[in-house]
C-alpha positions as CSV (number, residue, x, y, z in Angstrom):
1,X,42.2,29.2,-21.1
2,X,44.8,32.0,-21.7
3,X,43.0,33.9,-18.7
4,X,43.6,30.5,-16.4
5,X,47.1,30.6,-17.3
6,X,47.4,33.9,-16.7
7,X,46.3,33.9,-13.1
8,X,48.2,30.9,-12.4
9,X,51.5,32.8,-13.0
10,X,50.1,35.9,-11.4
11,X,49.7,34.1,-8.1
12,X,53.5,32.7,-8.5
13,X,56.3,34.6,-6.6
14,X,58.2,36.3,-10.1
15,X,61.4,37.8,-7.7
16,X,62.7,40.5,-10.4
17,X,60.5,39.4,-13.3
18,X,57.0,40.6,-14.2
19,X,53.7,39.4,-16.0
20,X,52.3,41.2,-18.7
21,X,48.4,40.7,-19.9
22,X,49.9,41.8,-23.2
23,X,50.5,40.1,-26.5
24,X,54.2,39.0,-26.8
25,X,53.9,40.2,-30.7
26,X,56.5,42.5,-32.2
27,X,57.0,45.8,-32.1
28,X,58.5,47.3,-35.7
29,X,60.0,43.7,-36.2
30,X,61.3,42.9,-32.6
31,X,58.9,40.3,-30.3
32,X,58.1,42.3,-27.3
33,X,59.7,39.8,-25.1
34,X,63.0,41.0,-26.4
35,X,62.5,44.3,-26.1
36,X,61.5,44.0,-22.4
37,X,63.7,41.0,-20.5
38,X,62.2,40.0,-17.7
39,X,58.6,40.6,-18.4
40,X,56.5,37.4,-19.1
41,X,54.1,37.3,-22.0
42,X,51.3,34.8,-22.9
43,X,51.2,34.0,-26.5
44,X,47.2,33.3,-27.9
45,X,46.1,29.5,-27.6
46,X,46.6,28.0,-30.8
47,X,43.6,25.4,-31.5
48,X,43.9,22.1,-33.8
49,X,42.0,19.1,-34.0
50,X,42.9,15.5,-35.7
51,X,40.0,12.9,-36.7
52,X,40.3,9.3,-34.6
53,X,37.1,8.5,-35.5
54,X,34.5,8.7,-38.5
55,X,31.3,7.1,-38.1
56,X,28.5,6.6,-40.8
57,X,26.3,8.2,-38.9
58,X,28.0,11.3,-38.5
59,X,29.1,11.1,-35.6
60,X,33.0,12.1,-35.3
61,X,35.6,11.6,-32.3
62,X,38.7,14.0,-32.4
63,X,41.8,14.8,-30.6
64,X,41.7,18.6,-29.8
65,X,44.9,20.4,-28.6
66,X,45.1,23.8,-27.4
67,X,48.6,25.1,-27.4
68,X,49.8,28.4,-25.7
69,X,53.3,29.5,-25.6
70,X,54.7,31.5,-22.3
71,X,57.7,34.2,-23.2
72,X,60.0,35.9,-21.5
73,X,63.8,36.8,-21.8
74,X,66.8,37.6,-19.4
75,X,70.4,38.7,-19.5
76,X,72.6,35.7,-20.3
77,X,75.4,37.2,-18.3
78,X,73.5,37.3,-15.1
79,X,70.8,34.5,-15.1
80,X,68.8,35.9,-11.8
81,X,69.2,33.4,-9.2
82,X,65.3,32.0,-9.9
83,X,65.7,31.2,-13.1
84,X,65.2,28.1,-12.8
85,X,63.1,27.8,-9.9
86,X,60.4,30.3,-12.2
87,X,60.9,27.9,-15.5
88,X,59.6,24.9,-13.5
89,X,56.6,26.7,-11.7
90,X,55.9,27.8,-15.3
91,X,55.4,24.2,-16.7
92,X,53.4,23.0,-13.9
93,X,50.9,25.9,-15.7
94,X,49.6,22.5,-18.0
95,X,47.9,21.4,-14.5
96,X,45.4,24.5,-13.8
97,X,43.4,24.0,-16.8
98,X,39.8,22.0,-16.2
99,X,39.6,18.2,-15.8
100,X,38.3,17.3,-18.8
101,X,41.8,17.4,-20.7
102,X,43.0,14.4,-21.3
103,X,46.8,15.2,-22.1
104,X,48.7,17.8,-20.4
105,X,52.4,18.1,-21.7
106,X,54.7,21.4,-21.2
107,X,57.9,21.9,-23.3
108,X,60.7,24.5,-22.4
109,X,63.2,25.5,-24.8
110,X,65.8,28.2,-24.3
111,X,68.0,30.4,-27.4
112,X,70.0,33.1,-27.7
113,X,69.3,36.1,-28.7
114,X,72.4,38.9,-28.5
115,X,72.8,39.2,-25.2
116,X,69.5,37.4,-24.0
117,X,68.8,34.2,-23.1
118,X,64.9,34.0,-24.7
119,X,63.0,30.9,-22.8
120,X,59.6,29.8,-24.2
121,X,57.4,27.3,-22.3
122,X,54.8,25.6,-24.4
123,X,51.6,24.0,-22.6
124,X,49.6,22.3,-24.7
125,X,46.3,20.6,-23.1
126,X,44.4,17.8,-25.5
127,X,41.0,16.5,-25.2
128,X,38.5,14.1,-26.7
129,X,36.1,16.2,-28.9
């Protein structure tokens, strides 16, 4: 799934900013995304699953949802000029994974850190299991 994601955003048109294939952990404390504005990181897909259904025979019906964060950062000052165009090609990522999710949802939320506006976009894709 991370690998979909990834080549979704690789085919987008990034202007100044950049994809990474790495990990968007830290680096002697500081997340990587920090360290580097404008390079986009993909977080690992994050897996849980809630019962809806428990039959006596066994048989059990969940709700699965994968959830994957995307990272990057920018200069606060000087937002480039496709901000936001990039932030909404970036949440339509919940529609290139396969058809068998049943809920796609995307979430974007923006902070501050120094200097940098941080933005993470969280797609999270649910299925019958």
């Amino acid at each position: 799934m991370r690998d979909t994601v990834y080549s979704y955003i690789q085919s987008l048109n990034l202007g100044t900013f950049s994809l990474t294939n790495e990990m968007p952990y830290d680096d002697n404390g500081v997340p990587l995304y920090i360290k580097n504005p404008k390079r986009i990181y993909i977080g690992r897909a994050q897996t849980t699953s809630e019962p809806i259904v428990r039959a006596l025979n066994g048989l059990h019906i969940s709700d699965t949802s994968t959830t994957m964060s995307v990272y990057f950062s920018t200069d606060a000052k000087q937002v480039p000029s496709n901000y936001d165009s990039l932030v909404g090609s970036l949440t339509l990522a919940k529609d290139v994974v396969a058809a068998d999710v049943r809920t796609r949802t995307s979430n974007v939320a923006t902070t501050y850190e120094n200097d940098l506006l941080v933005t993470e976009v969280e797609l999270t894709y649910t299925k019958l299991t």
